[in-house]
PASEBA-1860 file (N, C-alpha, C; in nm, 3 decimals):
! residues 186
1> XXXXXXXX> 0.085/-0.118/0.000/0.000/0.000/0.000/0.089/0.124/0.000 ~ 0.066/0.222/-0.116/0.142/0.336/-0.090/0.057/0.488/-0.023 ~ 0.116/0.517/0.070/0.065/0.632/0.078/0.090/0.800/0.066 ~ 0.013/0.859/0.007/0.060/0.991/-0.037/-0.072/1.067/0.021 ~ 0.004/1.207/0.106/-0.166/1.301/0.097/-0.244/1.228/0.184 ~ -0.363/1.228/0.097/-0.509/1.174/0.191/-0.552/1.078/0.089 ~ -0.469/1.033/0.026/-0.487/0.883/-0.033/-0.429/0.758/0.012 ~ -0.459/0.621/-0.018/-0.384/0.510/0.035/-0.393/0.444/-0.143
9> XXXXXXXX> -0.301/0.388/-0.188/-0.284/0.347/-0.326/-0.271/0.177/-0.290 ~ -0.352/0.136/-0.385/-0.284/-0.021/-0.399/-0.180/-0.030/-0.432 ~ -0.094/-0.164/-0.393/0.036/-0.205/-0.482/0.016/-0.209/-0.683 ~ -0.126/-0.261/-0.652/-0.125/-0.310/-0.750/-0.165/-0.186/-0.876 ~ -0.162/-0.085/-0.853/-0.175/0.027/-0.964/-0.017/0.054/-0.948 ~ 0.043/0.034/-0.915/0.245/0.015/-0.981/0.248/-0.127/-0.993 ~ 0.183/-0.211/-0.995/0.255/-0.358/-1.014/0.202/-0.412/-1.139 ~ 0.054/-0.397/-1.172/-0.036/-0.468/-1.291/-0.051/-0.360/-1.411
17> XXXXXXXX> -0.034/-0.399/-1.516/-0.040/-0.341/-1.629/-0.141/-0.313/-1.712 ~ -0.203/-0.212/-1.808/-0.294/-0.165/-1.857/-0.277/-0.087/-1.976 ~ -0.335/-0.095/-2.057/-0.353/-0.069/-2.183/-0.476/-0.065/-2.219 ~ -0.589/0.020/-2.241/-0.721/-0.037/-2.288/-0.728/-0.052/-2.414 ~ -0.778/-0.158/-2.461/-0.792/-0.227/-2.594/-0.915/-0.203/-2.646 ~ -0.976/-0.108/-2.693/-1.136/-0.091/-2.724/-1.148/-0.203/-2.849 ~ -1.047/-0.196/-2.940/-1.078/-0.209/-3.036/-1.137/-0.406/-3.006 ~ -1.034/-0.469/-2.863/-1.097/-0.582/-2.873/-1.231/-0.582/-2.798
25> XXXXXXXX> -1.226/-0.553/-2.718/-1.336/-0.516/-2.572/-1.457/-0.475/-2.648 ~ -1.446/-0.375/-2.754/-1.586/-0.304/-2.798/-1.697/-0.211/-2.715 ~ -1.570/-0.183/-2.569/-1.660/-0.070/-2.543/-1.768/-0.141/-2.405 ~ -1.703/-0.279/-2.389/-1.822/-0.368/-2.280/-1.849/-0.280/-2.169 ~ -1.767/-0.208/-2.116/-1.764/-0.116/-1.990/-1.883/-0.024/-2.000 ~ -1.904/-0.046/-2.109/-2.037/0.115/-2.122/-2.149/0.039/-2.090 ~ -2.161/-0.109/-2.131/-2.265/-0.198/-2.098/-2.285/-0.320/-2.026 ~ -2.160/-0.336/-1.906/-2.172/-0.479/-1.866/-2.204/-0.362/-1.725
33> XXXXXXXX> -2.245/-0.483/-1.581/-2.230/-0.464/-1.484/-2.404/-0.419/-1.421 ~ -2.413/-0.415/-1.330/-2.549/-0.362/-1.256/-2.579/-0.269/-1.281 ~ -2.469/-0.140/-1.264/-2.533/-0.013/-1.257/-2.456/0.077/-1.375 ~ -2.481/0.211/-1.383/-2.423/0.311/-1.458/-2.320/0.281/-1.434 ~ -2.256/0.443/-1.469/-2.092/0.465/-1.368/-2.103/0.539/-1.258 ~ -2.022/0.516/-1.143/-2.053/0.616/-1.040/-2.025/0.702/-1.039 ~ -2.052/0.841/-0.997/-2.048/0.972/-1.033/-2.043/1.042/-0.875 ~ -1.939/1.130/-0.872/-1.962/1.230/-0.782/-2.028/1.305/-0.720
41> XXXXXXXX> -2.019/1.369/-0.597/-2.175/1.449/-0.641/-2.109/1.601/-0.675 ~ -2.028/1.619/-0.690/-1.978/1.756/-0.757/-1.992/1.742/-0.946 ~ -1.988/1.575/-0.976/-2.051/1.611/-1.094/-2.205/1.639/-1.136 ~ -2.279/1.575/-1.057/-2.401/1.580/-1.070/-2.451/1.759/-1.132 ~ -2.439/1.831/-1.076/-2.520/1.942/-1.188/-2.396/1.999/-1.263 ~ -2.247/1.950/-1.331/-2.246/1.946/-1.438/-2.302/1.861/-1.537 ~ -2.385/1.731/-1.512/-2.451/1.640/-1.579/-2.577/1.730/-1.647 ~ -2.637/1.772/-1.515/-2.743/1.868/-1.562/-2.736/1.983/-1.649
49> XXXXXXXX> -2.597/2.030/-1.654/-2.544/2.163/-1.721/-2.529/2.146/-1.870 ~ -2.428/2.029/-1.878/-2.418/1.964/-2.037/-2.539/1.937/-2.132 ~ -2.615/1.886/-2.035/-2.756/1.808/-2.129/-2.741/1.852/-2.247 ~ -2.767/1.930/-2.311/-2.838/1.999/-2.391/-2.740/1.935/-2.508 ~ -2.590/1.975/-2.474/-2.504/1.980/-2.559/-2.454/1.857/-2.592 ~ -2.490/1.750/-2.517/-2.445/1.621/-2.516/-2.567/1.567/-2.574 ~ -2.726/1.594/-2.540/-2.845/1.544/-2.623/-2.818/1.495/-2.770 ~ -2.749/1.603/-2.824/-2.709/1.525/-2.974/-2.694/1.429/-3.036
57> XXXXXXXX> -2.583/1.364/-2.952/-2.483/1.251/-2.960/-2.561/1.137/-2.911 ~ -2.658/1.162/-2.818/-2.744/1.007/-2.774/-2.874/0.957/-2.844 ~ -2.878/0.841/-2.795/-3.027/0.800/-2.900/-3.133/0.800/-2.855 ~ -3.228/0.797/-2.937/-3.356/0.819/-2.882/-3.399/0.749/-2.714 ~ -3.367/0.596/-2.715/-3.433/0.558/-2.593/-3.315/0.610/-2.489 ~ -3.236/0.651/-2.496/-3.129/0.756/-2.381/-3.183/0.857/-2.352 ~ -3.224/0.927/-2.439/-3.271/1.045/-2.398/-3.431/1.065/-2.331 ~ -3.458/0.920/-2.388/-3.640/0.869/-2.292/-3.608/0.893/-2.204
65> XXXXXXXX> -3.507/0.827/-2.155/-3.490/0.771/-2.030/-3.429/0.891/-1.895 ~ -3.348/0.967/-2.011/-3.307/1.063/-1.911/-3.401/1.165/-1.891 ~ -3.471/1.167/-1.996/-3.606/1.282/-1.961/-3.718/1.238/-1.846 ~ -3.691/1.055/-1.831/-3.810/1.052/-1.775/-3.711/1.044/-1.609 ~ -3.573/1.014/-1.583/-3.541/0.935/-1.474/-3.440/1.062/-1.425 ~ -3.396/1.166/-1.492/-3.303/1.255/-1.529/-3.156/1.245/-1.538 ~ -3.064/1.313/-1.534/-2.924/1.317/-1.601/-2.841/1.190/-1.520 ~ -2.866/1.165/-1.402/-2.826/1.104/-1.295/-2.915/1.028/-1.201
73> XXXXXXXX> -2.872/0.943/-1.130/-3.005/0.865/-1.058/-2.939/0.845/-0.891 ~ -3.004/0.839/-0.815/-2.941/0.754/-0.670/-2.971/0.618/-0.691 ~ -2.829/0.577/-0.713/-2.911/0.397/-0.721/-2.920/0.304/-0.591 ~ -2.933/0.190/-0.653/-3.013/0.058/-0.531/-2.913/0.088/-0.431 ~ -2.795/0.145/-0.406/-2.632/0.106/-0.299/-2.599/0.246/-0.251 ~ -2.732/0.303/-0.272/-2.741/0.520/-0.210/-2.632/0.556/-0.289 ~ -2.548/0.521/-0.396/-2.489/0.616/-0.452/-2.539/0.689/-0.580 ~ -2.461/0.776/-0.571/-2.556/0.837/-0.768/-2.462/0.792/-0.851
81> XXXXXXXX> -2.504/0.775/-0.989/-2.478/0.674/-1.077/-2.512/0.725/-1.230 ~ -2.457/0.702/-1.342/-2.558/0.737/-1.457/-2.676/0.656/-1.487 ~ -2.777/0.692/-1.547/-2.875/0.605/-1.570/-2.836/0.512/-1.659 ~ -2.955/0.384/-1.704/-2.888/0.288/-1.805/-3.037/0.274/-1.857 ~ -2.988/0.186/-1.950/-3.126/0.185/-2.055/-3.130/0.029/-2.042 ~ -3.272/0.002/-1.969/-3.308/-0.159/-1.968/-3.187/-0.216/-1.842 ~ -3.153/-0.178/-1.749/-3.033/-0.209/-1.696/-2.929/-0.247/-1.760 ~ -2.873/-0.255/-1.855/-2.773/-0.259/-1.923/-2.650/-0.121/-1.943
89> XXXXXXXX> -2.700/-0.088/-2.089/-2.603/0.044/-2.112/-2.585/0.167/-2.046 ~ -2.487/0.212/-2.011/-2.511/0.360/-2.000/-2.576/0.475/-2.111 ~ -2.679/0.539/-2.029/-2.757/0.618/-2.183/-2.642/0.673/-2.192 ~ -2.535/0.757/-2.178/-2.446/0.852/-2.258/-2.295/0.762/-2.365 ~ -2.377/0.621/-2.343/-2.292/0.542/-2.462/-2.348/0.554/-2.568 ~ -2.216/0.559/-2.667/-2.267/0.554/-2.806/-2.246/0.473/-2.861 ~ -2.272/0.416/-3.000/-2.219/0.351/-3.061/-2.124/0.371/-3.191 ~ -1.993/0.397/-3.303/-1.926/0.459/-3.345/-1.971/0.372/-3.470
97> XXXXXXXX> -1.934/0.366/-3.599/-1.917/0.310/-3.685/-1.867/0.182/-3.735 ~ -1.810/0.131/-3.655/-1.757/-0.012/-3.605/-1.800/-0.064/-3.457 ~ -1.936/0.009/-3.439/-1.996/-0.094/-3.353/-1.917/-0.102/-3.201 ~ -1.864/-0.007/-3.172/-1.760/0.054/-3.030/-1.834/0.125/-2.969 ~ -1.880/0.090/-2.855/-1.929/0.180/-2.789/-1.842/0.284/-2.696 ~ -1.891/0.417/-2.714/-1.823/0.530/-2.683/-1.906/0.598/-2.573 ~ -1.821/0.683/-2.539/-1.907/0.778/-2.441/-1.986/0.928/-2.518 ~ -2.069/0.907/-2.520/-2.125/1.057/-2.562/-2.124/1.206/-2.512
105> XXXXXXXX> -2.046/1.201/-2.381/-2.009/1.311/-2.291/-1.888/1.339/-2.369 ~ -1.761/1.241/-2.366/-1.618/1.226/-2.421/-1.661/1.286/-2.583 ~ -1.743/1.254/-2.648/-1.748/1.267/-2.777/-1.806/1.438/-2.819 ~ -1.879/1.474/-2.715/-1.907/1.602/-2.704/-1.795/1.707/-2.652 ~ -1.750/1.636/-2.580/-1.589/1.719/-2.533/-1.480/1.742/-2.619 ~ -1.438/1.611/-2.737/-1.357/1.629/-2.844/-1.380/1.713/-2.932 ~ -1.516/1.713/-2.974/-1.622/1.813/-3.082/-1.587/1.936/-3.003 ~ -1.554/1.993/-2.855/-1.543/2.126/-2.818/-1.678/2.198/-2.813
113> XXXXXXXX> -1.784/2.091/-2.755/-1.899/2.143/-2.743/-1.911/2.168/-2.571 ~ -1.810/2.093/-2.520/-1.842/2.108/-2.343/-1.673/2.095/-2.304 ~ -1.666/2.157/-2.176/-1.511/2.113/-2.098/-1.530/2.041/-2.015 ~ -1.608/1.928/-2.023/-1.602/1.814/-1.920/-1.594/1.688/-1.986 ~ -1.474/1.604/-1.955/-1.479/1.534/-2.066/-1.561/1.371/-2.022 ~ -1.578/1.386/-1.885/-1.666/1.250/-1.896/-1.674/1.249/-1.732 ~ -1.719/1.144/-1.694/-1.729/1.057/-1.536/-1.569/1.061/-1.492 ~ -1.564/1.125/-1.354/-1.382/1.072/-1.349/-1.422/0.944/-1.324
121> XXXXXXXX> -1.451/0.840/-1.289/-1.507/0.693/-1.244/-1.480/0.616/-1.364 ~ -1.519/0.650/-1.496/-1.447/0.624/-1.664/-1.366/0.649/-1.659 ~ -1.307/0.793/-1.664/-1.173/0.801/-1.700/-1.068/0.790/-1.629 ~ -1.078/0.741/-1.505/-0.990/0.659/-1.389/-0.991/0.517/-1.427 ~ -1.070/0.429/-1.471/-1.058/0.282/-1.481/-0.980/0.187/-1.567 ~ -0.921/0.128/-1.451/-0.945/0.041/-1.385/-0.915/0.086/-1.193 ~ -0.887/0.219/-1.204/-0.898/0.204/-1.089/-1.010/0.244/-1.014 ~ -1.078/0.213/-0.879/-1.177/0.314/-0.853/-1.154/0.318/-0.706
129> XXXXXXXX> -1.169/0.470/-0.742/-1.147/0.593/-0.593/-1.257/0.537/-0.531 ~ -1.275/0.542/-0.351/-1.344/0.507/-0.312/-1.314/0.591/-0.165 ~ -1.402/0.688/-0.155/-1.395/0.824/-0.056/-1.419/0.734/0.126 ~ -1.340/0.773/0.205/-1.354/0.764/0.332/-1.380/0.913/0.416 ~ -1.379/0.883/0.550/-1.342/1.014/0.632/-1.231/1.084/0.659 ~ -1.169/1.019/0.594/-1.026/1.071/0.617/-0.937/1.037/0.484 ~ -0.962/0.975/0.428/-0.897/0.963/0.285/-0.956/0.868/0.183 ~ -0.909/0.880/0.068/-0.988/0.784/-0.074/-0.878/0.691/-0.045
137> XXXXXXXX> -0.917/0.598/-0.102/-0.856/0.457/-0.126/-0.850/0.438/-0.302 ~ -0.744/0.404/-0.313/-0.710/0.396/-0.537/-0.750/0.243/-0.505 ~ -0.822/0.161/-0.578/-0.789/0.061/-0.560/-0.818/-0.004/-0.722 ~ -0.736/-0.122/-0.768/-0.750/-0.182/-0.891/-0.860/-0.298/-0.889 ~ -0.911/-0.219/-0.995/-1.044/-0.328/-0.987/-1.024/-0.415/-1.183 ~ -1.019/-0.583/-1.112/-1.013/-0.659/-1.179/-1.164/-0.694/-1.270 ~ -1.142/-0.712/-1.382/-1.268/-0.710/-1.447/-1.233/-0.813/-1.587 ~ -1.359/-0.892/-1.568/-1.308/-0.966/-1.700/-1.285/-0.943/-1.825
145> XXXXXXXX> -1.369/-0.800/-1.848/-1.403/-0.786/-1.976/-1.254/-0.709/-2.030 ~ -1.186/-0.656/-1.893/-1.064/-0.614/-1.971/-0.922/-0.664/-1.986 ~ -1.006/-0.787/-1.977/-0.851/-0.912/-1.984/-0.757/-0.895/-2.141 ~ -0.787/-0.833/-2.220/-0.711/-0.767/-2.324/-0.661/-0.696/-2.355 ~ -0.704/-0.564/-2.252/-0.620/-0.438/-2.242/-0.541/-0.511/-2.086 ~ -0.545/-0.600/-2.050/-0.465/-0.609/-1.893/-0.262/-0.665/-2.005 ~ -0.367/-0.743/-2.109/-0.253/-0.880/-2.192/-0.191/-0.722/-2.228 ~ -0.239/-0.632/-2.326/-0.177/-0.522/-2.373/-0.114/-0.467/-2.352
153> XXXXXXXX> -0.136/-0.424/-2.210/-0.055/-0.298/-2.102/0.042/-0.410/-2.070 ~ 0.032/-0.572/-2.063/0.158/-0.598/-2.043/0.276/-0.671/-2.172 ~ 0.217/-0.618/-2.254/0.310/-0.653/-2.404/0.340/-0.496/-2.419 ~ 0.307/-0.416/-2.395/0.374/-0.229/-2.357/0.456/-0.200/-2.285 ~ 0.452/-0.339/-2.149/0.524/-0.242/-2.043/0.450/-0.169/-1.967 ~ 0.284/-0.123/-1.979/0.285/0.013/-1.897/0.213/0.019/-1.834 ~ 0.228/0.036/-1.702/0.208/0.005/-1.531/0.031/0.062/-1.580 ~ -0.052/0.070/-1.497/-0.190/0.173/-1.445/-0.143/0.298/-1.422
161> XXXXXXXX> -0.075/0.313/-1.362/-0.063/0.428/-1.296/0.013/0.524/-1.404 ~ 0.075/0.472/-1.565/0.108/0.518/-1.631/0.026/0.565/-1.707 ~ -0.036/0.452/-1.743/-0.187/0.454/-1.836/-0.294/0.567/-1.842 ~ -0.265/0.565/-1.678/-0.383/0.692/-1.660/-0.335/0.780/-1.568 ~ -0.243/0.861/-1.629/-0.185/0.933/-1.561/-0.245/1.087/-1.627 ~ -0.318/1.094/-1.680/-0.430/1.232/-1.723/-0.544/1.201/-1.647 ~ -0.635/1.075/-1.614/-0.716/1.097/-1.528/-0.679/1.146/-1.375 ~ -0.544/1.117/-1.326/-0.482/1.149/-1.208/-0.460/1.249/-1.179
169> XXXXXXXX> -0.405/1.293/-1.261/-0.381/1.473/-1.266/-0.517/1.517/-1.271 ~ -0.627/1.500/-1.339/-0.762/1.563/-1.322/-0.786/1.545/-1.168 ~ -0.771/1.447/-1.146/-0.816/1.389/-0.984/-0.784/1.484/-0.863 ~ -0.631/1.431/-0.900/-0.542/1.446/-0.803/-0.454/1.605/-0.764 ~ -0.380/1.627/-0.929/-0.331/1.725/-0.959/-0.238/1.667/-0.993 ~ -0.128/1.780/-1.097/0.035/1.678/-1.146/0.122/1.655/-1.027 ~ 0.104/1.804/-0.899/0.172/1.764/-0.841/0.185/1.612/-0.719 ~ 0.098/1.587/-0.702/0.062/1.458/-0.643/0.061/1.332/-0.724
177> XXXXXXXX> 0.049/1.374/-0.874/0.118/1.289/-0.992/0.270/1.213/-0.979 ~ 0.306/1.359/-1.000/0.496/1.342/-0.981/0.547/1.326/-0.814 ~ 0.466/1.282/-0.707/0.535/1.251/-0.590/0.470/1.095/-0.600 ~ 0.350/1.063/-0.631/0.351/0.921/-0.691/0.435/0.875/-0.760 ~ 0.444/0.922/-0.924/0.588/0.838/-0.926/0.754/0.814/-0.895 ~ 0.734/0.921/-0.819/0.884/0.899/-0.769/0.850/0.799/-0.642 ~ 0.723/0.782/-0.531/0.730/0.677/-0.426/0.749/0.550/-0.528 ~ 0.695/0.517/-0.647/0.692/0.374/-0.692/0.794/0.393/-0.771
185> XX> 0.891/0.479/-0.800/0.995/0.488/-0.896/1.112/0.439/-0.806 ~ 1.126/0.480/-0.697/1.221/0.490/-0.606/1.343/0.379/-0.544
END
């Protein structure tokens, strides 16, 4: 366990490797699992803020759904969550031209229609923050569906903590970036 700040880090975000592989995966993350993605509650009324601009990009039964359930939900485990369509997808997945499902927040952010580029809970994973009273916990969460980006990141070489070292800095900041890798560099 490393600790920095008011975080406690697994070993295993310096020890296990990552690469996400969409192209094999197809995007399962947008649609496997119980719930949405979990969401902050400091994101919650930027969810509400975007709508409009992100409406575009989603499909009809997404946007049912968010009109009828709205941008965000409290789900079954009291946390808030994105909604999903049929319990499955996340409504702000898309689907791309080869059948990849994408994020429609992310896809509105590249277009330079919004400055938020998605869920940090997405763009942290595989790891997920998990808030205490006194500090978050990083922890690596094993998942089957990304047993191809796990093979990837280790035919690369490149740790988690490399991988997603732009969601960290969103998180965290660079400077708590660069004292992370110098504790696991060291």
């Amino acid at each position: 366990m490393i600790s920095l700040k008011d975080t406690l880090i697994s070993d295993e975000i310096a020890s296990e490797f990552f690469v996400c592989n969409i192209e094999k995966c197809k995007g399962a993350c947008c649609v496997e699992g119980d719930l949405g993605a979990p969401l902050e509650e400091d994101e919650l009324p930027i969810l509400d803020e975007i709508y409009e601009e992100v409406k575009p990009y989603l499909t009809p039964k997404a946007i049912e759904v968010i009109e009828k359930e709205g941008t965000y939900i409290l789900d079954f485990e009291g946390e808030y969550s994105t909604p999903t369509i049929n319990n499955r997808e996340c409504v702000y997945a898309i689907y791309d031209e080869n059948k990849i499902l994408k994020c429609g927040i992310e896809q509105a952010y590249i277009d330079g229609k919004i400055d938020y580029k998605k869920p940090i809970s997405c763009h942290l994973y595989p790891i997920r923050a998990q808030k205490y009273e006194k500090f978050t916990a990083l922890n690596y969460d094993r998942w089957s569906i990304c047993s191809d980006a796990c093979s990837f990141g280790s035919e690369l070489q490149v740790p988690v903590y490399k991988f997603l070292e732009e969601p960290l800095v969103r998180k965290f900041g660079e400077d708590w970036y660069q004292e992370l890798c110098k504790l696991i560099e060291k």
